[in-house]
C-alpha positions as CSV (number, residue, x, y, z in Angstrom):
1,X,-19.3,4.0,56.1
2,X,-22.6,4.7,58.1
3,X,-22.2,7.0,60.7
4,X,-23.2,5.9,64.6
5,X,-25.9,6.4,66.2
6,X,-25.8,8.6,69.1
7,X,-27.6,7.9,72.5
8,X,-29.6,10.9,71.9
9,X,-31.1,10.6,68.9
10,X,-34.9,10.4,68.7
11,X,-36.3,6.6,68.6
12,X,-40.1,7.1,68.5
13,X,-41.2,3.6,68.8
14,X,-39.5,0.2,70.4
15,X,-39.5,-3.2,68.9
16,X,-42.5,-5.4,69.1
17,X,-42.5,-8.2,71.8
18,X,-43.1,-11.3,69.7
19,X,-45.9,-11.6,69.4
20,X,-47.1,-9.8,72.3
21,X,-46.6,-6.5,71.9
22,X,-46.6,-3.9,74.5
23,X,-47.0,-6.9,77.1
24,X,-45.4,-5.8,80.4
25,X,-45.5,-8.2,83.7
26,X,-46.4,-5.3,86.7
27,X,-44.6,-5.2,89.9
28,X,-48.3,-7.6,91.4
29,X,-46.8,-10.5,88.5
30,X,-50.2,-9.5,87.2
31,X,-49.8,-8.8,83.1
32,X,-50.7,-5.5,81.6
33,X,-50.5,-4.1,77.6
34,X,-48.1,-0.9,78.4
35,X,-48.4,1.7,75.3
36,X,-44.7,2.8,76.0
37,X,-43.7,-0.2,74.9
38,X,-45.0,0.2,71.9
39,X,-44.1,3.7,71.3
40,X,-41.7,6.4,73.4
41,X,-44.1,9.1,72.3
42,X,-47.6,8.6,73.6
43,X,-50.4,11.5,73.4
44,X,-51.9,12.5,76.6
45,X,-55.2,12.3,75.4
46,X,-54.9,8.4,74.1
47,X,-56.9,6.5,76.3
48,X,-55.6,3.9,79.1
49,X,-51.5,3.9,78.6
50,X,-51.6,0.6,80.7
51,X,-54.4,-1.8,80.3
52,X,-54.9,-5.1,82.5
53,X,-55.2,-8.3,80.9
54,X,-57.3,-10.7,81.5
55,X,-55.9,-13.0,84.2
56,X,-57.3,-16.7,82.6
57,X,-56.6,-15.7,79.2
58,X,-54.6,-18.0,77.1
59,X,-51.4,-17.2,75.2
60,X,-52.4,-16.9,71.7
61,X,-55.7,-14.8,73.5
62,X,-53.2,-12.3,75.1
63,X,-51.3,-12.0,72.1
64,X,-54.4,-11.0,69.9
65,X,-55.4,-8.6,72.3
66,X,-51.6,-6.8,72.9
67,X,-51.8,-6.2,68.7
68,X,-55.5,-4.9,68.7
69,X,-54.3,-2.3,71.6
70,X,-50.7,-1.6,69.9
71,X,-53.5,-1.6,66.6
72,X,-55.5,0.8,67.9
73,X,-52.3,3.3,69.2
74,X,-50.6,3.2,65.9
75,X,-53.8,4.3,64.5
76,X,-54.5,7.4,67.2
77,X,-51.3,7.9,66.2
78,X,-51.5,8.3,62.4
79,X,-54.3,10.5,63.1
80,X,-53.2,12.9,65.3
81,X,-51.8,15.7,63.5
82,X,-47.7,16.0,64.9
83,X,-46.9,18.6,67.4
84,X,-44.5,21.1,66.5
85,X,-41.2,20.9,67.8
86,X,-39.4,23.8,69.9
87,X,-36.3,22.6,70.1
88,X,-33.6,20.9,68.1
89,X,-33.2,18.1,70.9
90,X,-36.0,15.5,71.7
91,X,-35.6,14.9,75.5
92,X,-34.6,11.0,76.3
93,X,-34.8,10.8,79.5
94,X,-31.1,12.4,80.6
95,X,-29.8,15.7,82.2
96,X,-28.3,16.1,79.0
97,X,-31.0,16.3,76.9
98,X,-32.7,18.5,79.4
99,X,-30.1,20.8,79.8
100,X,-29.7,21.3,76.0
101,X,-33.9,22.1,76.2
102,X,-33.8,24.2,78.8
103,X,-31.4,26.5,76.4
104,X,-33.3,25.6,73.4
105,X,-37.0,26.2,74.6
106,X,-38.7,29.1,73.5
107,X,-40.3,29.7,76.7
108,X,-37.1,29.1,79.2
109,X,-35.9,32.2,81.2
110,X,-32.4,31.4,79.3
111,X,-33.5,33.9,76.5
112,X,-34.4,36.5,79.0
113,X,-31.2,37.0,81.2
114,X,-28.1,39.3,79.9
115,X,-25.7,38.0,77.9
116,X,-23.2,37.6,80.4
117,X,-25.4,35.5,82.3
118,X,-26.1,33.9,80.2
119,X,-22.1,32.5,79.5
120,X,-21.9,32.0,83.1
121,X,-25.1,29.6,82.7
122,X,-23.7,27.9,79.7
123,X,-20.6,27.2,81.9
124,X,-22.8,25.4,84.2
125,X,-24.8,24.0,82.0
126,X,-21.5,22.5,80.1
127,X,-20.1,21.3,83.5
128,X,-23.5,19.2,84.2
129,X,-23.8,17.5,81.1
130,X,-20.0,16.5,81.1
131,X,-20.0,14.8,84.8
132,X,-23.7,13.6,85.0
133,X,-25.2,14.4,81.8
134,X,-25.8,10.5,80.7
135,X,-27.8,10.1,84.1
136,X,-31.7,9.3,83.9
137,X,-33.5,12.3,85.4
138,X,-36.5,9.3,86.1
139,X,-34.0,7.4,88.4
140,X,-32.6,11.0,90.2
141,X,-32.8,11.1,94.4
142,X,-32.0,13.2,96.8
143,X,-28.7,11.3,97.5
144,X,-27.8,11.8,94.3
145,X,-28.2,15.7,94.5
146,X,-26.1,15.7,97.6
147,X,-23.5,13.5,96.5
148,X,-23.1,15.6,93.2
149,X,-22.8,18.5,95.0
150,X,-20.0,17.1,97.1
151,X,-18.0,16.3,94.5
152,X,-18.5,19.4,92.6
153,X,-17.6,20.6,95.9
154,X,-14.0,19.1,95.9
155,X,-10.9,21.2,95.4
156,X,-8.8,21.1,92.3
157,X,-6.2,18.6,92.3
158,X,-2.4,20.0,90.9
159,X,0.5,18.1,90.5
160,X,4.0,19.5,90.3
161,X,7.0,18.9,88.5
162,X,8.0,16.7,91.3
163,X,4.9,14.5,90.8
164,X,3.8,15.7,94.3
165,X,-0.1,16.2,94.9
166,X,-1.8,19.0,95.7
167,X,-5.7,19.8,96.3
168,X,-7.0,23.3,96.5
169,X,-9.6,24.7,98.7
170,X,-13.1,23.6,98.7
171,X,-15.3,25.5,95.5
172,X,-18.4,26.0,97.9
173,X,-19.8,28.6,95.3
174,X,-18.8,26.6,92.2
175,X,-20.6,23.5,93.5
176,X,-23.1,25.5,94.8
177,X,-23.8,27.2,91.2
178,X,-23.9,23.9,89.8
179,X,-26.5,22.0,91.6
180,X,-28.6,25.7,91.5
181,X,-28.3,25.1,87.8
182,X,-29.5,21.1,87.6
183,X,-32.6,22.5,89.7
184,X,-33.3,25.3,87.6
185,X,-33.6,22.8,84.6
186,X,-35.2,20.2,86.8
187,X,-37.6,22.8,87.4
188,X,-38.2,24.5,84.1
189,X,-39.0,21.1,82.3
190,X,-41.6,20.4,85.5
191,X,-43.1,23.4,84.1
192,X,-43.6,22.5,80.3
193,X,-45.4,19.4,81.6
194,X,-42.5,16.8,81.9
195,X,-44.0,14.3,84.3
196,X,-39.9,12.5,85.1
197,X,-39.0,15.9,86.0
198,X,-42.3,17.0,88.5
199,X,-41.5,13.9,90.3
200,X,-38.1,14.5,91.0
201,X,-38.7,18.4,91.4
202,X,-41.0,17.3,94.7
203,X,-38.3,14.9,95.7
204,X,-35.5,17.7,96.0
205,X,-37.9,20.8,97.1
206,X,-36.8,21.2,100.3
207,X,-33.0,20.2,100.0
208,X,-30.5,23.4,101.1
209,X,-27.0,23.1,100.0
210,X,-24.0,25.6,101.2
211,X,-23.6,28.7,99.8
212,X,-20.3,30.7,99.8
213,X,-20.4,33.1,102.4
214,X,-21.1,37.0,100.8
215,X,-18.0,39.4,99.7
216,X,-17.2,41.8,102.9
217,X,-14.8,44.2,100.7
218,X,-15.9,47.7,100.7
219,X,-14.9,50.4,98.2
220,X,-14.7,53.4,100.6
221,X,-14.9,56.6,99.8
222,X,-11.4,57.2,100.5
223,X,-10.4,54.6,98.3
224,X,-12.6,56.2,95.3
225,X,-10.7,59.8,96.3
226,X,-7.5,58.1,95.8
227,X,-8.1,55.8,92.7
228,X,-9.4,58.9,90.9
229,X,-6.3,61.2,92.7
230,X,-4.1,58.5,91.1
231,X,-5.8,58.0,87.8
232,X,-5.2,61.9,86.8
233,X,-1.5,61.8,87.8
234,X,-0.3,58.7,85.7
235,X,-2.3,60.3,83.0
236,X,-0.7,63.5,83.1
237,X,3.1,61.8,83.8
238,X,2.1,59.5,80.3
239,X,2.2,56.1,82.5
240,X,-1.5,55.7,81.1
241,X,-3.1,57.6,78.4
242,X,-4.7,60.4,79.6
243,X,-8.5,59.3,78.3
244,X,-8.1,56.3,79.7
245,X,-7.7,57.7,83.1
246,X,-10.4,60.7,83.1
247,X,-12.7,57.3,81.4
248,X,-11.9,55.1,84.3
249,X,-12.3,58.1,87.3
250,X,-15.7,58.8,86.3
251,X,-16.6,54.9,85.5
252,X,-15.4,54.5,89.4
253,X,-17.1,57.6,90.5
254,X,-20.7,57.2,89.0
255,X,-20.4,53.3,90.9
256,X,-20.0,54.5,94.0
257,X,-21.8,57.7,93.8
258,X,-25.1,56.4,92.1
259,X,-24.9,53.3,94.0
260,X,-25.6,51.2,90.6
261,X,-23.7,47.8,89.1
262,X,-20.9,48.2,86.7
263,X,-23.4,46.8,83.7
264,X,-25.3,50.2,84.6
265,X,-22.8,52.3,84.3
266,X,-20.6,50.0,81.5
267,X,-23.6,48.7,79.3
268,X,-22.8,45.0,77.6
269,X,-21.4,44.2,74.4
270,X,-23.3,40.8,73.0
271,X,-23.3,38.8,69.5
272,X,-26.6,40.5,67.5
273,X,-29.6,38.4,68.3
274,X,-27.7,36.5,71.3
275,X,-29.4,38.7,74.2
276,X,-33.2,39.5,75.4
277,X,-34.7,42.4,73.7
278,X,-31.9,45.2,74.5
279,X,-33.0,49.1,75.1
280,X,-32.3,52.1,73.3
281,X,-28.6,53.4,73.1
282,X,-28.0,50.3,71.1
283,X,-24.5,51.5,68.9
284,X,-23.8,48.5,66.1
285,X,-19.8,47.4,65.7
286,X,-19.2,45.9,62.4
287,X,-16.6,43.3,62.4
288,X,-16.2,42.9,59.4
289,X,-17.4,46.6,58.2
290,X,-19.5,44.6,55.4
291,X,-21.1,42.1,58.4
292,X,-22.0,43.6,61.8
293,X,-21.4,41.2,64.5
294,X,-21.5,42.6,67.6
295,X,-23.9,45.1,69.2
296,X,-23.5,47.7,72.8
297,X,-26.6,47.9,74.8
298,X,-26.4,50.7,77.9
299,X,-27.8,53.2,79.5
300,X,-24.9,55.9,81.0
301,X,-24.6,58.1,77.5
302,X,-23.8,61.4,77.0
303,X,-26.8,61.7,75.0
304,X,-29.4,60.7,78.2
305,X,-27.7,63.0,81.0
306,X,-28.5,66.7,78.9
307,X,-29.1,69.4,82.0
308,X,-27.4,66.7,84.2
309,X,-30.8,65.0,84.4
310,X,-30.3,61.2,83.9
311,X,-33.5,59.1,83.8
312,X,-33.0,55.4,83.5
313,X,-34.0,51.8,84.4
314,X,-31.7,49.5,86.2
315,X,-29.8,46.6,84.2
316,X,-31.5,43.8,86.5
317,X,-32.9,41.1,84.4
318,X,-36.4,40.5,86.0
319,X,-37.8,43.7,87.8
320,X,-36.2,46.9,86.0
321,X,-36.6,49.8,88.5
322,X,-36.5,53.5,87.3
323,X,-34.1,55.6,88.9
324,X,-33.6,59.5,88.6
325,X,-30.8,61.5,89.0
326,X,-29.6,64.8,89.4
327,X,-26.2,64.8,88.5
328,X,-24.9,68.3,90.3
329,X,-25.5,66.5,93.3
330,X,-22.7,64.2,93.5
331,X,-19.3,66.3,94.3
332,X,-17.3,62.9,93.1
333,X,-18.6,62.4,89.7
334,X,-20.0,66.1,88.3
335,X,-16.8,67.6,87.9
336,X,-15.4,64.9,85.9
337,X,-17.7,64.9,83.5
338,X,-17.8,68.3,83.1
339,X,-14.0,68.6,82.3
340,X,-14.8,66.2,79.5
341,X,-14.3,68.5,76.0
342,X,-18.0,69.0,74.5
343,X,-16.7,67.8,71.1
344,X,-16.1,64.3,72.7
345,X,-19.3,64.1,74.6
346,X,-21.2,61.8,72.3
347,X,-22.0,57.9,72.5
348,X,-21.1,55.8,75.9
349,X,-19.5,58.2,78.3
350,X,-17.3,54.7,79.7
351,X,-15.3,54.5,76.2
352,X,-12.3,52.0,75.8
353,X,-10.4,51.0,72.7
354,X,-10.8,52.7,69.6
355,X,-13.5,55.3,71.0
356,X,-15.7,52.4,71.1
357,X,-17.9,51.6,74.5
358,X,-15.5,49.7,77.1
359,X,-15.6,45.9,77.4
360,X,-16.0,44.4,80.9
361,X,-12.3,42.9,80.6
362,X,-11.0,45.8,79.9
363,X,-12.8,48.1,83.1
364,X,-11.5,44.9,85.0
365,X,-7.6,45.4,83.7
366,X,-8.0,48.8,83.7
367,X,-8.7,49.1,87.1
368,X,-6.7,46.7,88.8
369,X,-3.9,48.8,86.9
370,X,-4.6,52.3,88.9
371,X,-6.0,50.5,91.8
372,X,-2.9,48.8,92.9
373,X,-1.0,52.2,92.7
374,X,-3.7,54.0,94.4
375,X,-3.4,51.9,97.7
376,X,-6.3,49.8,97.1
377,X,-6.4,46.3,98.6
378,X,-5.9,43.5,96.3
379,X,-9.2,41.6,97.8
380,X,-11.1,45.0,96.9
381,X,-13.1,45.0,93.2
382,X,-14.5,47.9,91.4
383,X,-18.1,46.0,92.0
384,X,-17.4,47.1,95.6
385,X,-18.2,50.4,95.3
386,X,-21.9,49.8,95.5
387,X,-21.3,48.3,99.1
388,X,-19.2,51.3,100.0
389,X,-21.5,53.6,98.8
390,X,-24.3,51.9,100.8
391,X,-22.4,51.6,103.8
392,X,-21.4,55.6,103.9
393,X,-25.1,56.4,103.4
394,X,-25.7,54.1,106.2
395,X,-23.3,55.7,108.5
396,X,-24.7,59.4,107.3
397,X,-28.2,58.8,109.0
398,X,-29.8,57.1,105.6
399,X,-33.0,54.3,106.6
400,X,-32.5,50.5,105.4
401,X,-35.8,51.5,103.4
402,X,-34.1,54.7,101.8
403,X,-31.3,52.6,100.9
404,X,-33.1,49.6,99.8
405,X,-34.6,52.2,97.5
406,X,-31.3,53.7,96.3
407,X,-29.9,49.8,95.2
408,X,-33.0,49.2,93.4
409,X,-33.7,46.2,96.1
410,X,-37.0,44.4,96.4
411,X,-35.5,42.5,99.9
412,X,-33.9,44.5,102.7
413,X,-32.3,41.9,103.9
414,X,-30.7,41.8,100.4
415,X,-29.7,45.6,100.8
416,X,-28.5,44.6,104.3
417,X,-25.6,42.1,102.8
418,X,-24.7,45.6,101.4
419,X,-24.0,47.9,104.1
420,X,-20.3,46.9,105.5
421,X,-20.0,46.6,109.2
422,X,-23.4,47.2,110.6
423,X,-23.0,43.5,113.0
424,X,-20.0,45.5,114.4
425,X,-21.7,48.7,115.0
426,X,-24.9,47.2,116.4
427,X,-22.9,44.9,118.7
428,X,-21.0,47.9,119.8
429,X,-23.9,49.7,120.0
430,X,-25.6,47.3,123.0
431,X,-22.2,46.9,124.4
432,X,-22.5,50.8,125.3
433,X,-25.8,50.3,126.4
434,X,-25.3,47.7,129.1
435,X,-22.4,49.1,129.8
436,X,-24.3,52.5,130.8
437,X,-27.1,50.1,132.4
438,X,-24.8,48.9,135.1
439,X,-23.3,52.6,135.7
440,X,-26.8,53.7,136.4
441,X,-27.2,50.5,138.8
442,X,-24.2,51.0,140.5
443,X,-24.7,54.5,140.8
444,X,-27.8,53.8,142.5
445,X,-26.2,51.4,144.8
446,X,-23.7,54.4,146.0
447,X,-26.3,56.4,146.6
């Protein structure tokens, strides 16, 4: 039985018209030969894609002259030596064959970003194609762009046992994601020279949508002094194993000491060959022992902090900025790693399972589980250490510019959405100087 044929599967040329092929009536009712008629894929370089007909030509005198054009095409054609093709999927015109390109391409930005990113991409990506992936990018507006965003905008609906209706709060950053997502493939096929999507690209430009308003939990200092308090006594009482909570106090420490994002101090496990090019440190998991599946890329080893010297460049995907530590000066983090055996100080000093360098889900579970013991609010994340570390350098004299330094930042106002509470202290901070203003008036005034 033959097997359908799907919407997206590559149909190079159309039908002939009769005998009047390529023949296309233009918006004027004036007639025109059209070499998309003829063929989907037409060479840049072929000469006049739409060529007037004469206006007092008879029939059989338009029809000679639609086959000597569609003649002349077909034989550009069999010349031309074929382009080689990048990608599995041929683009036809819809967001999904776009999207599926835009993972493909050899040249997208989709091969460069961590692989992490990279599922959270192909969560978008998946999430496009299933609501508006049939949708003709050629025909796209701005209204279209707003209303998809509304609707990705739209809280879940639940129903319960009783049958009774319920709809969640509004996803402003899920929405928001997802329309970043349809622009960033807009955008990157604009850039490999698809004309549909330039067009639309200009159309959309200058069309802001909501984003979710930026986290405001802060992992204090005192927080990190009781986490790692905590940690060390359920290790010691056997409610967690005991390498599992030194592991976790220094992963916790070096955040909010060195200021850095969990991947820094963590590293990423990935598929082999599913990532950009990954930096040294790489340790190779074999799953099965005769096939190695998975690979560990990261930086925070044993191996790069000898003397308590640790050199490194940051896990961000585009602009990689060196940092350099010395370790003696953080009174959080040194003496945890120096209570750490010498016979075990080999490999990722963040180990989980098996001896083996932690996986993100576990550093997530694993914290949550000391966390909640140690006092530390529910809405706080280990990711907020960063924040707390830049707000206590903040409030210890440190510049914005020092700071922006410290978090690797190529925006202060990025490293400003990381220092907790400065709105508060500036307001308070004119407050007192009024305040004083009008003592010294009214003083004045007595006088």
């Amino acid at each position: 039985m033959p097997t359908a044929t799907r919407k997206t599967d590559p149909r190079p040329s159309m039908p002939p018209r009769g005998k009047r092929p390529g023949f296309k009536v233009g918006r004027n009712n004036l007639p025109y030969w059209y070499a998309k008629q003829v063929s989907r894929i037409v060479p840049a370089d072929f000469p006049d894609h739409l060529r007037p007909l004469p206006l007092d030509a008879t029939e059989d005198e338009i029809a000679q002259l639609c086959q000597d054009h569609t003649a002349e095409l077909r034989e550009f054609l069999a010349k031309k030596p074929a382009e080689p093709q990048l990608t599995r999927t041929r683009y036809d015109g819809t967001m999904t064959s776009a999207c599926r390109i835009y993972r493909e391409h050899p040249l997208s930005d989709f091969r460069d970003v961590k692989f992490t990113t990279q599922k959270f991409y192909v969560t978008c990506l998946r999430r496009i194609e299933a609501t508006v992936g049939q949708r003709l990018i050629r025909n796209l507006t701005k209204a279209d762009f707003k209303h998809w965003y509304k609707e990705w905008r739209k809280g879940e609906i639940s129903i319960d046992a009783d049958g009774k209706q319920t709809i969640g709060a509004e996803r402003i950053d899920h929405a928001h994601d997802t329309i970043s997502m349809v622009r960033t493939v807009i955008y990157f096929m604009a850039s490999i020279g698809n004309e549909q999507c330039e067009r639309v690209a200009k159309r959309v430009e200058k069309v802001k949508f909501e984003k979710g308003g930026a986290r405001e939990g802060e992992l204090t200092y005192q927080h990190v002094s009781s986490f790692i308090r905590t940690a060390l006594e359920l290790g010691n009482k056997g409610v967690i194993p005991r390498d599992r909570a030194h592991t976790m106090s220094i992963g916790v420490a070096a955040q909010f000491e060195l200021m850095l994002r969990q991947m820094d101090i963590i590293g990423e496990w990935a598929p082999i060959g599913a990532t950009r090019k990954l930096p040294a440190g790489i340790i190779t998991l074999d799953v099965p022992a005769s096939a190695p599946t998975e690979q560990w890329a990261g930086f925070f080893t044993w191996e790069n902090i000898a003397g308590w010297r640790w050199r490194m460049k940051t896990s961000k995907s585009k602009y990689r900025a060196a940092q350099d530590f010395d370790l003696t000066r953080f009174s959080l983090l040194l003496p945890l790693l120096e209570a750490v055996p010498l016979h075990e100080r080999t490999g990722a000093i963040i180990k989980g399972e098996r001896g083996l360098p932690i996986r993100a889900r576990s550093y997530y579970n694993w914290f949550k589980d000391i966390a909640e013991p140690a006092g530390i609010p529910a809405e706080v994340w280990n990711m907020d250490a960063r924040a707390g570390g830049a707000t206590e350098a903040e409030e210890a004299g440190a510049t914005v510019q020092m700071i922006k330094g410290a978090l690797t930042h190529t925006k202060e106002s990025t490293t400003l959405r990381y220092i907790r509470r400065r709105s508060e202290k500036i307001t308070g901070a004119v407050a007192d100087l009024r305040s004083a203003k009008r003592a010294s008036e009214n003083d004045g005034g007595t006088a």
